[in-house]
N, CA, C and O atoms as a MOPAC input file, in Angstrom:
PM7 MOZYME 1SCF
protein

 N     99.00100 1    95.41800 1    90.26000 1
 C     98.87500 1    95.99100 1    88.94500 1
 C    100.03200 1    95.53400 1    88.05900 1
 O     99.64800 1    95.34000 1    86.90600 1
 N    101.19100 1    95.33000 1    88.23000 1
 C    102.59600 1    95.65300 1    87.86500 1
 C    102.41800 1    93.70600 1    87.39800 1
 O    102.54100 1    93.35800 1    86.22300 1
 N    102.16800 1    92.81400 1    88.37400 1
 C    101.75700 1    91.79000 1    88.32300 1
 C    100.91700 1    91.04900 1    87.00300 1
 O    101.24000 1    90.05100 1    86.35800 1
 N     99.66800 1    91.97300 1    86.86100 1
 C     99.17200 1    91.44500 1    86.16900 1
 C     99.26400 1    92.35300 1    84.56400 1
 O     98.63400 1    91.99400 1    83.56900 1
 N     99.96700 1    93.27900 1    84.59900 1
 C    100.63900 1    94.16800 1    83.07700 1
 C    101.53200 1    92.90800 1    82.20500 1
 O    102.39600 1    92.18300 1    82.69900 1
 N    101.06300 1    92.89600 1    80.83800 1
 C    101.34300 1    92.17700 1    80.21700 1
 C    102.26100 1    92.86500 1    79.08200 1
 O    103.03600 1    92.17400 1    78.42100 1
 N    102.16700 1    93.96500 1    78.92400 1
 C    103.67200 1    94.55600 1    78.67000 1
 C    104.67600 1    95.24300 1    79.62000 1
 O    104.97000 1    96.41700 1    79.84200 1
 N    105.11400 1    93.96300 1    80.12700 1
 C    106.23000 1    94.40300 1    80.91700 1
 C    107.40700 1    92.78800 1    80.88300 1
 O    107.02400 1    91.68500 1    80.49400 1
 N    108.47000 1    93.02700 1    81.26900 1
 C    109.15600 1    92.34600 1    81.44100 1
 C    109.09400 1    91.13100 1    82.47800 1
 O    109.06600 1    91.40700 1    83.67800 1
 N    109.07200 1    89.85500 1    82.08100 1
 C    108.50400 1    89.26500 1    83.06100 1
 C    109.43100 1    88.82800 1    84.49900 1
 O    110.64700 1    88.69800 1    84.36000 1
 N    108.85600 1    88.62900 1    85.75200 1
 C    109.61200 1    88.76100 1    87.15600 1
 C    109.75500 1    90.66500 1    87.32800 1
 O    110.57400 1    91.16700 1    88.09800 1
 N    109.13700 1    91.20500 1    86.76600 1
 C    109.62500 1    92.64200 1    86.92900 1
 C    108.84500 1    93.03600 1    88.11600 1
 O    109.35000 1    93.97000 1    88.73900 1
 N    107.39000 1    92.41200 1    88.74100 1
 C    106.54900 1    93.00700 1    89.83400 1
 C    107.51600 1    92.10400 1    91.41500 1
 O    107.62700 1    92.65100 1    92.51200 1
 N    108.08600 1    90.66300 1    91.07100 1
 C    108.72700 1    90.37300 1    91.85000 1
 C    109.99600 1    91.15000 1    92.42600 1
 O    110.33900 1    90.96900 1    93.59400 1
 N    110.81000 1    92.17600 1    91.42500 1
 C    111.72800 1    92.95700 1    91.63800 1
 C    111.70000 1    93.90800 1    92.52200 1
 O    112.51100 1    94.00500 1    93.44200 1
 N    110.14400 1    95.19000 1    92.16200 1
 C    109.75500 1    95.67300 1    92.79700 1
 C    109.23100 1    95.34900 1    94.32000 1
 O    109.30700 1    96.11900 1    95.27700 1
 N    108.61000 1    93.85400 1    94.31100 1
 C    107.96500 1    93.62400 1    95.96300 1
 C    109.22700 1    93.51000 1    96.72700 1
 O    109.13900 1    93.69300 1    97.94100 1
 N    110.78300 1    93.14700 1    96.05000 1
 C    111.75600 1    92.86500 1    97.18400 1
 C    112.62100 1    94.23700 1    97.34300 1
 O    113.28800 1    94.37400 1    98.36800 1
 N    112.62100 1    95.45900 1    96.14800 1
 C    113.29300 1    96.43600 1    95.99500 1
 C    113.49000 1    96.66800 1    97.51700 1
 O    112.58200 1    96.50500 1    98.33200 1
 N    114.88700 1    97.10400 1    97.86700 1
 C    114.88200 1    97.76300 1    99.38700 1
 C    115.51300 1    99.47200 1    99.23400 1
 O    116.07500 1    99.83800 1    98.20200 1
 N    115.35400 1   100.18800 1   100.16200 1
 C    115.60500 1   101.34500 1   100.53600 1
 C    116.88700 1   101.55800 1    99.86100 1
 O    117.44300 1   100.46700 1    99.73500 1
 N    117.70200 1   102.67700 1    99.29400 1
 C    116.96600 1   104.08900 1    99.05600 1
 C    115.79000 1   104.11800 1    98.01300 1
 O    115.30200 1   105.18600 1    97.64200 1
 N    115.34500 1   102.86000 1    97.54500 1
 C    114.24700 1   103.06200 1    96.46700 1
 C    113.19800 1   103.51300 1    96.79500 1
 O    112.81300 1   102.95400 1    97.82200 1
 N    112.56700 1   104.20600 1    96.46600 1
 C    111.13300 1   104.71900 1    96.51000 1
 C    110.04500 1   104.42100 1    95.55600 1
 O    110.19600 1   104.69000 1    94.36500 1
 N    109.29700 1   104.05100 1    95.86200 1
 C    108.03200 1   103.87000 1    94.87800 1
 C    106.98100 1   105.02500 1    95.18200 1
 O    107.10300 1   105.72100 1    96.19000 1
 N    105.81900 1   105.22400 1    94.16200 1
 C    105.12600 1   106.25400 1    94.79500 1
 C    103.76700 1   105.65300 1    93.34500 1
 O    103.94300 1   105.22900 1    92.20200 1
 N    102.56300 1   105.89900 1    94.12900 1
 C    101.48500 1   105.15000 1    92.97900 1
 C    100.44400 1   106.05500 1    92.74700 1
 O     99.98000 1   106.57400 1    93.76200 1
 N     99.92900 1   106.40000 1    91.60900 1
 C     98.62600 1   106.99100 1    91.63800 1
 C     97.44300 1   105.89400 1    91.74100 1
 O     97.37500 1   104.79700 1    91.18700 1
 N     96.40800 1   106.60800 1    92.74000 1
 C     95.21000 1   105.75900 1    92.67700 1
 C     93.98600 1   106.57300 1    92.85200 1
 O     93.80400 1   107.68300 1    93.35100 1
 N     92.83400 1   105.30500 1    92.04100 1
 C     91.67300 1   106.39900 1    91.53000 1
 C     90.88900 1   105.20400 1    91.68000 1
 O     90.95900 1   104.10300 1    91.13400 1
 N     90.00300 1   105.76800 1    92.69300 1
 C     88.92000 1   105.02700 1    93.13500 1
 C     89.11600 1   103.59600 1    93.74200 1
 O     88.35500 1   102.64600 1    93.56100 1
 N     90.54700 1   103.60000 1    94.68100 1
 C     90.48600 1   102.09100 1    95.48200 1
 C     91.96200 1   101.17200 1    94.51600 1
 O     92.67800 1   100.22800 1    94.84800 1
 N     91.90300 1   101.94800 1    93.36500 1
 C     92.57600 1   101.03700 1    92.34000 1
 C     93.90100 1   101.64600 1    91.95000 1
 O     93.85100 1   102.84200 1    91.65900 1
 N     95.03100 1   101.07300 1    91.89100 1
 C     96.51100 1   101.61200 1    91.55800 1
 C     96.33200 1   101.91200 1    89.96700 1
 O     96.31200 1   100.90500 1    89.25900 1
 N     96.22300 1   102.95300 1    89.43000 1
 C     96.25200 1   103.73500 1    88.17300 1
 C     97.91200 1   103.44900 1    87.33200 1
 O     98.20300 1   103.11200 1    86.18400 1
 N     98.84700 1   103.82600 1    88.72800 1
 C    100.62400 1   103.66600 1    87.83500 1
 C    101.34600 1   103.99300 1    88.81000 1
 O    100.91200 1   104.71600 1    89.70700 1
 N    102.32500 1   103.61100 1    88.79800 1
 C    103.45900 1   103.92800 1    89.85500 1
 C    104.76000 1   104.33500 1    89.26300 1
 O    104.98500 1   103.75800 1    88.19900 1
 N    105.92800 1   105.39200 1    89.75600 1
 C    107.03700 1   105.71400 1    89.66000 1
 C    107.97900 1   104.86200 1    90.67500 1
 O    107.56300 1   104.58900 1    91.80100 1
 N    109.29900 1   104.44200 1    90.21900 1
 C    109.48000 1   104.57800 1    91.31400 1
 C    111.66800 1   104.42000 1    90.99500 1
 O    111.96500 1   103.96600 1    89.89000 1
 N    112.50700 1   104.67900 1    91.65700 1
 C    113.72900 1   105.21000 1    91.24600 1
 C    114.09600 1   105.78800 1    92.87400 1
 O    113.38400 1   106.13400 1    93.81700 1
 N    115.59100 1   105.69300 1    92.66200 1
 C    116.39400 1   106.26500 1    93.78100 1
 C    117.46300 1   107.84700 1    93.68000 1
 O    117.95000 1   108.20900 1    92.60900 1
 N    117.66300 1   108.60800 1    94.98500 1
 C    118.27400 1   109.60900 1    95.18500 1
 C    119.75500 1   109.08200 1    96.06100 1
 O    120.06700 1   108.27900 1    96.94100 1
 N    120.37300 1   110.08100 1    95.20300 1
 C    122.01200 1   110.33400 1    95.36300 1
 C    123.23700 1   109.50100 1    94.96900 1
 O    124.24400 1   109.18100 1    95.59900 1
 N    122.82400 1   109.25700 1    93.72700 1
 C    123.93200 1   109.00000 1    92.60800 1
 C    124.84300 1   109.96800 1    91.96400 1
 O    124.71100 1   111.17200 1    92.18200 1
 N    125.73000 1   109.52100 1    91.20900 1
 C    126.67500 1   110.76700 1    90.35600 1
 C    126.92600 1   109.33500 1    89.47900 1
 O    127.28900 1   108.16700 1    89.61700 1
 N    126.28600 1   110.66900 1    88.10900 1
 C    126.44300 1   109.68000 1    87.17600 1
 C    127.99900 1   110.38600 1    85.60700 1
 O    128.53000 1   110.18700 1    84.51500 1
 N    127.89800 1   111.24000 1    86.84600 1
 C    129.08700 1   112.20700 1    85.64800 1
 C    129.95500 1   111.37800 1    85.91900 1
 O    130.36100 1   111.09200 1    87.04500 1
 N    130.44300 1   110.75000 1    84.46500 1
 C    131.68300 1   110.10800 1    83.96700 1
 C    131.20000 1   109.23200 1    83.43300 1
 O    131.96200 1   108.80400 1    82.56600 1
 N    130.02100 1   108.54700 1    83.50300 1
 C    129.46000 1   106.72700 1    83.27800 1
 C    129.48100 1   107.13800 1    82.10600 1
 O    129.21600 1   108.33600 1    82.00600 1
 N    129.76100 1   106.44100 1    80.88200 1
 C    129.68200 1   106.17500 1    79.51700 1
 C    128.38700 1   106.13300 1    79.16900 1
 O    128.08900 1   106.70800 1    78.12200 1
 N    127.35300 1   105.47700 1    79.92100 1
 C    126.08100 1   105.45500 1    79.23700 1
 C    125.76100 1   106.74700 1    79.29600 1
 O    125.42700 1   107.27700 1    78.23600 1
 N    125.77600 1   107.33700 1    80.19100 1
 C    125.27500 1   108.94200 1    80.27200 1
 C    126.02600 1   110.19100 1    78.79000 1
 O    125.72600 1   111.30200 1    78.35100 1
 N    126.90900 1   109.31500 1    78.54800 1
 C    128.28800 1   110.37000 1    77.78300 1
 C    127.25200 1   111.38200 1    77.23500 1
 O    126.92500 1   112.23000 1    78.06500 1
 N    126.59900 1   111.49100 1    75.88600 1
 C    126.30300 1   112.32200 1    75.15100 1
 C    125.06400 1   113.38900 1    76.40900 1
 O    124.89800 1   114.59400 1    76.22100 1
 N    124.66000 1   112.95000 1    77.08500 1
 C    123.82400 1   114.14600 1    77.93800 1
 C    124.80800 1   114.89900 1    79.04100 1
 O    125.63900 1   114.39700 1    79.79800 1
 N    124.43000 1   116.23300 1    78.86800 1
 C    124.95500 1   116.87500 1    79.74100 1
 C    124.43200 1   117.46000 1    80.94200 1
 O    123.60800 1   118.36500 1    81.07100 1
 N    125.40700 1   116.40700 1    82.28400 1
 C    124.99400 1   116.28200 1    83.59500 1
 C    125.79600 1   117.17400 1    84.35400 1
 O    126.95300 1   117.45900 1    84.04400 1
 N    125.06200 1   117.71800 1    85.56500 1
 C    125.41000 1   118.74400 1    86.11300 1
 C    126.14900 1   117.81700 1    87.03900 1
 O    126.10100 1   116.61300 1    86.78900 1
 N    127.05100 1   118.38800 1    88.42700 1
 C    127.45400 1   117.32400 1    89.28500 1
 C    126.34000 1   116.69300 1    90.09800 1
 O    125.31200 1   117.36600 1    90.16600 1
 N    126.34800 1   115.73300 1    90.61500 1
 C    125.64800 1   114.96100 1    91.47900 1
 C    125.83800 1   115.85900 1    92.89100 1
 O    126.74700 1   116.58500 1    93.29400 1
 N    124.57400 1   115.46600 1    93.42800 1
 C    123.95000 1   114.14400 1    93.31900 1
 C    123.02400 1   113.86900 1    92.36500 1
 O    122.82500 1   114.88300 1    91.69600 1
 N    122.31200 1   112.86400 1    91.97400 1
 C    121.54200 1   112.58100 1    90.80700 1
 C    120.36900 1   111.92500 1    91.46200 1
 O    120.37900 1   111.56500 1    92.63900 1
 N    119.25800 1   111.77300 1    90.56500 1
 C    117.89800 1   110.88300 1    90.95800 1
 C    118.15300 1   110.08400 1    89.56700 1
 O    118.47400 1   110.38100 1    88.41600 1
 N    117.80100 1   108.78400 1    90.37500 1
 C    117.64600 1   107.78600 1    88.80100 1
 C    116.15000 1   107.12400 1    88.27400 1
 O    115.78000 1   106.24000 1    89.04700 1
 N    115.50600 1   107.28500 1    87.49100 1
 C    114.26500 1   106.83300 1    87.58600 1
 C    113.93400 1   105.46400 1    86.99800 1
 O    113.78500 1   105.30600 1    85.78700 1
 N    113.80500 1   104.30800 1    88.05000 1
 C    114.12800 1   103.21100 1    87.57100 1
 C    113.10600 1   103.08500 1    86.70000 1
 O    113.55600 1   102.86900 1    85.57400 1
 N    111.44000 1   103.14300 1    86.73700 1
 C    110.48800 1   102.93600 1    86.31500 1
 C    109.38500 1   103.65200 1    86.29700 1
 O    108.98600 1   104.11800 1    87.36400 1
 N    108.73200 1   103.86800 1    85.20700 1
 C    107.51500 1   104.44700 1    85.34700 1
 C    106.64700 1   104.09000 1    84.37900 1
 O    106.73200 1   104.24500 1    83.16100 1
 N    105.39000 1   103.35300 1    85.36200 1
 C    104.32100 1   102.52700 1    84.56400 1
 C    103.00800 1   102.93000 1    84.86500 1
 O    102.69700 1   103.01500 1    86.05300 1
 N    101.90500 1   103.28200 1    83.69400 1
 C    100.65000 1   103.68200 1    83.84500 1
 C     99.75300 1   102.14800 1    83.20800 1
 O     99.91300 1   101.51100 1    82.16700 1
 N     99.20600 1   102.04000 1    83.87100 1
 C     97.70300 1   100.79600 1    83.16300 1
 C     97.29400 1   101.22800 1    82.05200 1
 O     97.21200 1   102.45000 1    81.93000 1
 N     96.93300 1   100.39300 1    80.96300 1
 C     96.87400 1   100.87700 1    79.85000 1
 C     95.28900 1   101.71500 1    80.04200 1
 O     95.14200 1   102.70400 1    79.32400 1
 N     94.26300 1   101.38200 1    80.87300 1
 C     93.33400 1   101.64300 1    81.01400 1
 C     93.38900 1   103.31200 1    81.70700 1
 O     92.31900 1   103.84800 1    81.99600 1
 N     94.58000 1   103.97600 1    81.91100 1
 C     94.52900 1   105.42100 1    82.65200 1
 C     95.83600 1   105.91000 1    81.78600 1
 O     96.60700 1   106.79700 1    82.15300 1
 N     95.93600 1   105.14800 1    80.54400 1
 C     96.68000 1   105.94000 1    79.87000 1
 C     96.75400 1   107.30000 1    79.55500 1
 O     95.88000 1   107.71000 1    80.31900 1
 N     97.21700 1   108.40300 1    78.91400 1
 C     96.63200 1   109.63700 1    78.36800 1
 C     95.39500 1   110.21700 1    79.13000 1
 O     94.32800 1   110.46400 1    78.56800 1
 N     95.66700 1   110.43600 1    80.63000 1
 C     94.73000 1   111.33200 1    81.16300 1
 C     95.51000 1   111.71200 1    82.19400 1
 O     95.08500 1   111.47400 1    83.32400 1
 N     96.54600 1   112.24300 1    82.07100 1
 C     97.85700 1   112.86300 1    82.68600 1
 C     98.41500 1   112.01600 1    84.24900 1
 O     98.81900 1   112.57200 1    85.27100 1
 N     98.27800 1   110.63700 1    84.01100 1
 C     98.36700 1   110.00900 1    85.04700 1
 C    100.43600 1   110.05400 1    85.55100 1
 O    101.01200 1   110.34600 1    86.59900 1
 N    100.95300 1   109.58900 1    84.13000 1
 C    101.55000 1   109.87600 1    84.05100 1
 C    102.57700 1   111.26700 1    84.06100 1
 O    103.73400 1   111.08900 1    84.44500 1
 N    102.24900 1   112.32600 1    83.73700 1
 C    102.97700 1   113.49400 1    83.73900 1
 C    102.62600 1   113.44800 1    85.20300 1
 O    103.69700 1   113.57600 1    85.79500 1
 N    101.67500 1   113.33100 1    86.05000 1
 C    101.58600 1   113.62000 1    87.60800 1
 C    102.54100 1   112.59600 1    88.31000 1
 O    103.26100 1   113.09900 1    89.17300 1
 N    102.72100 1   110.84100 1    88.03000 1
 C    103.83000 1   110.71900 1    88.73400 1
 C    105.32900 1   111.33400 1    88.22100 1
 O    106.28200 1   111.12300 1    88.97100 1
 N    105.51000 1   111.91500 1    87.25500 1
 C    106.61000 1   111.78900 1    86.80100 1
 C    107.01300 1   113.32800 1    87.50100 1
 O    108.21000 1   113.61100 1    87.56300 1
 N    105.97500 1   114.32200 1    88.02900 1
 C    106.08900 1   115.34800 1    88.47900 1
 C    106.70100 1   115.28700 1    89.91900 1
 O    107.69800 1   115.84000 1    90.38300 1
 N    105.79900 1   114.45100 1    90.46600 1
 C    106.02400 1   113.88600 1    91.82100 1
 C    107.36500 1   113.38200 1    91.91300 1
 O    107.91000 1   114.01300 1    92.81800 1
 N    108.26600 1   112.43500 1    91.34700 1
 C    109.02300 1   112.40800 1    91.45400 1
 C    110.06400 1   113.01400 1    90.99000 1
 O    111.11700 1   112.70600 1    91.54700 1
 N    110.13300 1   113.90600 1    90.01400 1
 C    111.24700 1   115.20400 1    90.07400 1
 C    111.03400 1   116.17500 1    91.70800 1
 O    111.97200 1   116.57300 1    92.39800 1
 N    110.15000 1   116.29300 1    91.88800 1
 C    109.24400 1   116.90100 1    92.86000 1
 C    110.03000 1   116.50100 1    93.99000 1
 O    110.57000 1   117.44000 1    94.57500 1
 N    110.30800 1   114.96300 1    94.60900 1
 C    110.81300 1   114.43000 1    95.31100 1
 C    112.56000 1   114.84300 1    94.81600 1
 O    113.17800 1   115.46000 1    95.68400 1
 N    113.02200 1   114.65800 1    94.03500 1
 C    114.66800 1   114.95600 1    93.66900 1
 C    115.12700 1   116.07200 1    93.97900 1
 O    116.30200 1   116.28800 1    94.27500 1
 N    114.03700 1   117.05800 1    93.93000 1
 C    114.47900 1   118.44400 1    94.31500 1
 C    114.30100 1   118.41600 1    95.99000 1
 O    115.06100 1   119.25500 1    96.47400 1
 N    113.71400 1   117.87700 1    96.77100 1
 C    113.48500 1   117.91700 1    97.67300 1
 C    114.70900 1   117.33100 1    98.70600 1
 O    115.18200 1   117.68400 1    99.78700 1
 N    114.93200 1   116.27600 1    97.77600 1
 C    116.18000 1   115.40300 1    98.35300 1
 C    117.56600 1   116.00300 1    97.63800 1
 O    118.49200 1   115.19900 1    97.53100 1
 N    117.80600 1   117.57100 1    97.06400 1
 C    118.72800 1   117.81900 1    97.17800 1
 C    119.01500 1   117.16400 1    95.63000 1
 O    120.16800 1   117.52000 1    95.38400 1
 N    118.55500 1   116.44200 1    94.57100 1
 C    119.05300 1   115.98800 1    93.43500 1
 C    118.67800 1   116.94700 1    92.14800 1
 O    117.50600 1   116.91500 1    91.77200 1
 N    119.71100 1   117.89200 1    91.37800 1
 C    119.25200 1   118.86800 1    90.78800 1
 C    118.70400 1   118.24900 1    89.33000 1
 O    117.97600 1   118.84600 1    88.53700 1
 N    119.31600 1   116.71700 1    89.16400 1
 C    119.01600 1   115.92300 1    87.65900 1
 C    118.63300 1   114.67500 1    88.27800 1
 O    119.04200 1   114.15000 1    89.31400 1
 N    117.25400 1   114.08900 1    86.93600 1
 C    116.90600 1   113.38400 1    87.26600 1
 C    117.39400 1   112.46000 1    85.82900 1
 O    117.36000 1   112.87300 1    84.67000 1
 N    117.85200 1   111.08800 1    86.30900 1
 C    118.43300 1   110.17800 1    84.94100 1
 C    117.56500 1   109.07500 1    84.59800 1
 O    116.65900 1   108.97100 1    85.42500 1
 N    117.51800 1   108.24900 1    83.71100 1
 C    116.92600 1   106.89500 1    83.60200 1
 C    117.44700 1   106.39100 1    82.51000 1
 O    118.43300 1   106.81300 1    81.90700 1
 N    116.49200 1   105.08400 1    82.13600 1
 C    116.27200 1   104.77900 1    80.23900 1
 C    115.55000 1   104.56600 1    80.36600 1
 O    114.99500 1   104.17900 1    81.39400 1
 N    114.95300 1   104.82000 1    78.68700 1
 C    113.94100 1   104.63600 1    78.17600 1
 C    113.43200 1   103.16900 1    78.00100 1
 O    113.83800 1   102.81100 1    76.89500 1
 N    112.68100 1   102.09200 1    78.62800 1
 C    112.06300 1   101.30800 1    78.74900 1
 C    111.95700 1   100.50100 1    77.22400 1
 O    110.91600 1   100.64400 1    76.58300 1
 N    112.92000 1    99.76600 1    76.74400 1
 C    112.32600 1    99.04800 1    75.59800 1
 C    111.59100 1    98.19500 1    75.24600 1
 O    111.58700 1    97.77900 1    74.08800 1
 N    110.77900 1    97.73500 1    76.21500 1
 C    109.70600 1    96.38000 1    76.13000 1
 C    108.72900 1    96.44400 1    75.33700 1
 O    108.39800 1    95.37700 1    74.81800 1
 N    107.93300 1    97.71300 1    74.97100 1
 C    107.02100 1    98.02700 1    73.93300 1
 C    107.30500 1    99.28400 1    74.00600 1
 O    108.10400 1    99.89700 1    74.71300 1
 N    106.18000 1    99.78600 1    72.77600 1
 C    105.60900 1   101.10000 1    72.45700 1
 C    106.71800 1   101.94700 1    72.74300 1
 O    106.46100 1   103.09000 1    73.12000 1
 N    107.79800 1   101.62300 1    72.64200 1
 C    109.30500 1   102.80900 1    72.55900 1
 C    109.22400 1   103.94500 1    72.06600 1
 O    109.75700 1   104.89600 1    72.63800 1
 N    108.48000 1   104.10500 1    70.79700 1
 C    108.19400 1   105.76700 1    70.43200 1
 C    107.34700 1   106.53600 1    71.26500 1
 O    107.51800 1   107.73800 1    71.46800 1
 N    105.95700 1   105.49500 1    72.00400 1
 C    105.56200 1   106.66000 1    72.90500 1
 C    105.86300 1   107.33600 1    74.11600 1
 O    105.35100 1   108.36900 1    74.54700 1
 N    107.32400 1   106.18500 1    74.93000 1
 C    107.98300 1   106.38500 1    75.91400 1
 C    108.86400 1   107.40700 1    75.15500 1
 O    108.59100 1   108.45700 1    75.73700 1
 N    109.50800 1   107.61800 1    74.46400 1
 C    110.25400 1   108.46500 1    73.94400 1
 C    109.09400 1   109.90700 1    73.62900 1
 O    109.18500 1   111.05400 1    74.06800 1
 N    108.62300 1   109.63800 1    73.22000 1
 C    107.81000 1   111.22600 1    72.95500 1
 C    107.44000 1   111.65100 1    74.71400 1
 O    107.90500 1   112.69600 1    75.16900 1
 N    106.72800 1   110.89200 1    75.43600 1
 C    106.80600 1   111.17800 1    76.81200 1
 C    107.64500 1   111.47700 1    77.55900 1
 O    107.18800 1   112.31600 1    78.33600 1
 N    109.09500 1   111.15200 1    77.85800 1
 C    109.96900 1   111.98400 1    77.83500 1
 C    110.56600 1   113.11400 1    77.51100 1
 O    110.86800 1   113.99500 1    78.31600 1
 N    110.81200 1   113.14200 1    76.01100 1
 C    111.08700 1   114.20200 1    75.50100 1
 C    110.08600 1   115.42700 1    76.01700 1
 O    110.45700 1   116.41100 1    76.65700 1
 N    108.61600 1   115.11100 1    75.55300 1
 C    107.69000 1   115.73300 1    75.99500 1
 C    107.80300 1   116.90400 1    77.22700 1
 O    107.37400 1   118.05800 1    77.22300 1
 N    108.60200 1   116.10500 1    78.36600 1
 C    108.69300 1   116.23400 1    79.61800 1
 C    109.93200 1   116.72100 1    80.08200 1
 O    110.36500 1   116.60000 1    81.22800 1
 N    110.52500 1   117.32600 1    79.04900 1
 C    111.87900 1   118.30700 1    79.12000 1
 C    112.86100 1   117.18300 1    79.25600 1
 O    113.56200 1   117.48200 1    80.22300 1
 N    113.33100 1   115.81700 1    78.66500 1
 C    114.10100 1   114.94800 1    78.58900 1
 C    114.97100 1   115.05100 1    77.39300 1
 O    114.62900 1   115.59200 1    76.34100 1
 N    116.28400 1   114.41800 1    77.65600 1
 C    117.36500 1   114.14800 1    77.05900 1
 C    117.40100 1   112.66000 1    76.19300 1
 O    118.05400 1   111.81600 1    76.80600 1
 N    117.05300 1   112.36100 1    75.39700 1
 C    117.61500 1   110.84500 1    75.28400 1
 C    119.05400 1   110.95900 1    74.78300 1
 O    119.37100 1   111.84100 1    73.98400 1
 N    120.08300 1   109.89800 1    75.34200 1
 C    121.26900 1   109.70000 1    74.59100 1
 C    120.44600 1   108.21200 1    73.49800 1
 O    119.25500 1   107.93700 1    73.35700 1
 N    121.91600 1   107.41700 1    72.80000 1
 C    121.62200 1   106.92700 1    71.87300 1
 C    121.90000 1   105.58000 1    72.50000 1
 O    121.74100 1   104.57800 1    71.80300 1
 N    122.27200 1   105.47500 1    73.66600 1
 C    121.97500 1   103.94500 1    74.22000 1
 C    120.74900 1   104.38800 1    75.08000 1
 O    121.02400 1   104.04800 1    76.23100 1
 N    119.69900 1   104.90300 1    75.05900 1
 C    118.52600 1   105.62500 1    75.73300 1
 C    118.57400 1   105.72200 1    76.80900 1
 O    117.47800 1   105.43100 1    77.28800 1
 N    119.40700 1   106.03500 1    77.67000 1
 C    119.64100 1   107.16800 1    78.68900 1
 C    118.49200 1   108.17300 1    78.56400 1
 O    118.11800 1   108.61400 1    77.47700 1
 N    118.08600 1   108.42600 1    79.45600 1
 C    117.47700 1   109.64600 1    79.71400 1
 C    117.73500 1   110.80400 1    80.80600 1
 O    117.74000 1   110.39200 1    81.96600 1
 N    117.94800 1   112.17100 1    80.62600 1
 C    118.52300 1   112.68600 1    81.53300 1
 C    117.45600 1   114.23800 1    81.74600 1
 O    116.68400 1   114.45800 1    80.81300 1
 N    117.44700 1   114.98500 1    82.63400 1
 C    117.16100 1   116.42700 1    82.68300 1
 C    116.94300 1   116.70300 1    83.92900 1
 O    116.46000 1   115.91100 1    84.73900 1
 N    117.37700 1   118.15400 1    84.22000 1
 C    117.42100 1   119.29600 1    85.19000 1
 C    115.71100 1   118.93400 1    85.61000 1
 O    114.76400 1   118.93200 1    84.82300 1
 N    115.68300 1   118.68700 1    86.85700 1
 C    114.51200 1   118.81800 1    87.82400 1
 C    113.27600 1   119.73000 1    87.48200 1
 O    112.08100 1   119.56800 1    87.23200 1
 N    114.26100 1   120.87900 1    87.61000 1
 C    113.46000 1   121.76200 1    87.37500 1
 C    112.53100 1   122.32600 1    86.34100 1
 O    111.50100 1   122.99600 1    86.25900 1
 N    113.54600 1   121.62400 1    85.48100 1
 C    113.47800 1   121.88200 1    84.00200 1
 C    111.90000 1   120.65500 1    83.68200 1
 O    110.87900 1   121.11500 1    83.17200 1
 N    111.98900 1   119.38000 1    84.02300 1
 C    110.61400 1   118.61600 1    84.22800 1
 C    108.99600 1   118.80700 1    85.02000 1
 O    107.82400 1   118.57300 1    84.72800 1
 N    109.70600 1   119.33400 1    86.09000 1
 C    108.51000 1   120.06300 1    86.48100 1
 C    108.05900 1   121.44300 1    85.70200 1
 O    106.85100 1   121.58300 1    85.50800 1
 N    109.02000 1   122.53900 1    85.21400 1
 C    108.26700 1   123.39800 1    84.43400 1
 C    107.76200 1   123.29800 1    83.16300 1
 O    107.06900 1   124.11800 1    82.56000 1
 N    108.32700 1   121.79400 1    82.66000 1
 C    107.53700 1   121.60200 1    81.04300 1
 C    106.53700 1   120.43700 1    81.46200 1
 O    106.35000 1   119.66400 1    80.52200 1
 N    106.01700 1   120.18600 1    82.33100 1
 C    104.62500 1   119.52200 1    83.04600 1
 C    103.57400 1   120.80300 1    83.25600 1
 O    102.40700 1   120.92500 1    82.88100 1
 N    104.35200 1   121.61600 1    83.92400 1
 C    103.47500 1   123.09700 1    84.37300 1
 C    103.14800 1   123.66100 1    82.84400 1
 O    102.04600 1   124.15300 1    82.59700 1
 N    103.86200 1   123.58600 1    82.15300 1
 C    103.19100 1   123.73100 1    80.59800 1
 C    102.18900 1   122.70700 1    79.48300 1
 O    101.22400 1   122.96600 1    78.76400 1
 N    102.80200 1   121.72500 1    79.70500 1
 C    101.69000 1   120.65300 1    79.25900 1
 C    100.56400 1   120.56300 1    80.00800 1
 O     99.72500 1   119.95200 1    79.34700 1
 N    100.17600 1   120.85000 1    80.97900 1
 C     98.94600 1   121.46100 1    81.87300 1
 C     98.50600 1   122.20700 1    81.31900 1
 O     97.32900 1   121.86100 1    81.20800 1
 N     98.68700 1   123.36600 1    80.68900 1
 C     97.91700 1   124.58400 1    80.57500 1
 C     96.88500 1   124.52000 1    79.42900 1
 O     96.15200 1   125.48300 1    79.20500 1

């Protein structure tokens, strides 16, 4: 899938096939076919890094979310809010009370930004993205309803 996405950065599906451990990937699929995948690592501390400055991070450990990509074809039918659940889902599990990233600038930046935000996120102004675990899974449990 990641392969043949034409808004994405190019060599970016080669990154992913060599990514090694602690990374995790995790994919939705619907009907035989990969819909989108998350995928980012547990137990960082990102308190002190400059990019993080303007969000306020609890201590580490941290989850970082390297990526998260839906097919344009399973866009807007909550493919997304479900991996992005799943993997806060996973951070809490592994002990990470914040989950960090950036915001993806390759395209459509305002709708990655409203999707975030959306999703109980922080942007700083070098687009960092940051928020409490918990805090993502309960504004998913609300965009559900």
């Amino acid at each position: 899938m990641l392969a043949a996405a034409v808004d994405l950065p190019s060599g970016i599906s080669d990154w992913y096939r060599n990514a090694k451990p602690p990374h995790l990937d995790l994919a939705a699929w619907n009907a035989g076919a990969i819909e989108g995948v998350v995928t980012g690592t547990f137990g960082s501390d990102f308190q002190g890094d400059p990019s993080f400055g303007s969000l306020d991070l609890p201590p580490g450990p941290h989850a970082f979310l390297t990526r998260i990509y839906v097919a344009p074809a399973a866009r807007r039918r909550g493919v997304g809010l479900d991996l992005l659940k799943a993997f806060a889902d996973e951070a809490l599990a592994r002990r990470c009370e914040y989950v960090a990233g950036v915001v993806d600038l390759s395209s459509e930046y305002a709708e990655r930004e409203e999707f975030f935000t959306a999703s109980g996120f922080a942007i700083s102004d070098d687009h960092m993205i940051g928020a409490l675990a918990t805090e993502v899974v309960g504004r998913i449990a609300q965009l559900r309803r």
